[in-house]
C-alpha positions in Angstrom: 0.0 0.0 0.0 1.5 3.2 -1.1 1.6 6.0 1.7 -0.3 9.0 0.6 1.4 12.6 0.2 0.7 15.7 2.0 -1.4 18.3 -0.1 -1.4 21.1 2.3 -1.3 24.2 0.6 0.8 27.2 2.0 -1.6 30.0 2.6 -0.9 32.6 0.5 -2.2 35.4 2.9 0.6 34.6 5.2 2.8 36.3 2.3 0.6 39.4 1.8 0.8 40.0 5.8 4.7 39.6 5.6 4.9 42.2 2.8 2.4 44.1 4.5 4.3 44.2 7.5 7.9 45.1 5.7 6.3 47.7 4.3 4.9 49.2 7.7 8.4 48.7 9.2 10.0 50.3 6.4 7.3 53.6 6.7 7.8 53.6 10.7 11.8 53.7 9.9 10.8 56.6 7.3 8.6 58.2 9.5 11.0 58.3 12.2 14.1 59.4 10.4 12.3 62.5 8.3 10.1 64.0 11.5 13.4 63.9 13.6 14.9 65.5 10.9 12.5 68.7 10.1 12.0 71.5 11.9 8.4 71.0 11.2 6.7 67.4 12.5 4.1 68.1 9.6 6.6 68.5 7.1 8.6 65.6 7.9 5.7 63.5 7.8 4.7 64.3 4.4 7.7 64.2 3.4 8.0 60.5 4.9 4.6 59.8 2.6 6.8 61.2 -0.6 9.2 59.1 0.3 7.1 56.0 0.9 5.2 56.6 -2.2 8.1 57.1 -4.2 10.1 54.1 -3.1 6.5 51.8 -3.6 4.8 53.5 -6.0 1.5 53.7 -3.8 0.2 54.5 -0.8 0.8 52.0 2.0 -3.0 50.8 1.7 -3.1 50.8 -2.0 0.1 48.1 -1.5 -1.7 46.0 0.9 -4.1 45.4 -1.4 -2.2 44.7 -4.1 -0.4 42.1 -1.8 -3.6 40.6 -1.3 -5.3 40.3 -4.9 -1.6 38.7 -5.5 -2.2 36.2 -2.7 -5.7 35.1 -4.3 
């Protein structure tokens, strides 16, 4: 009798959190590093979204769900 194989699929919305939460860590890092930066708090912080946006190429929610149409 032959044994029978494993079909468990990896779950593929285990990768869009990952990527979801790189990205968050790499915004917080961002964040952090403009606002101490600026004179301003505001102006650091937008200029952390520029930064974010040009680096991704969207807004941190427009990337999550990206991630998770990919996952699907």
């Amino acid at each position: 009798m032959a044994t029978k194989k494993s079909t468990k699929k990896t779950s593929r919305s285990n990768w869009a959190a990952k990527v979801l939460k790189a990205q968050k860590d790499d915004y917080r890092r961002i964040f952090k590093e403009e606002v101490r930066k600026a004179s301003d708090p505001k102006k650091g912080a937008k200029k952390a979204g520029e930064i974010y946006r040009e680096r991704y190429g969207a807004t941190a929610k427009a990337r999550w769900k990206h991630a998770l149409k990919a996952a699907k």
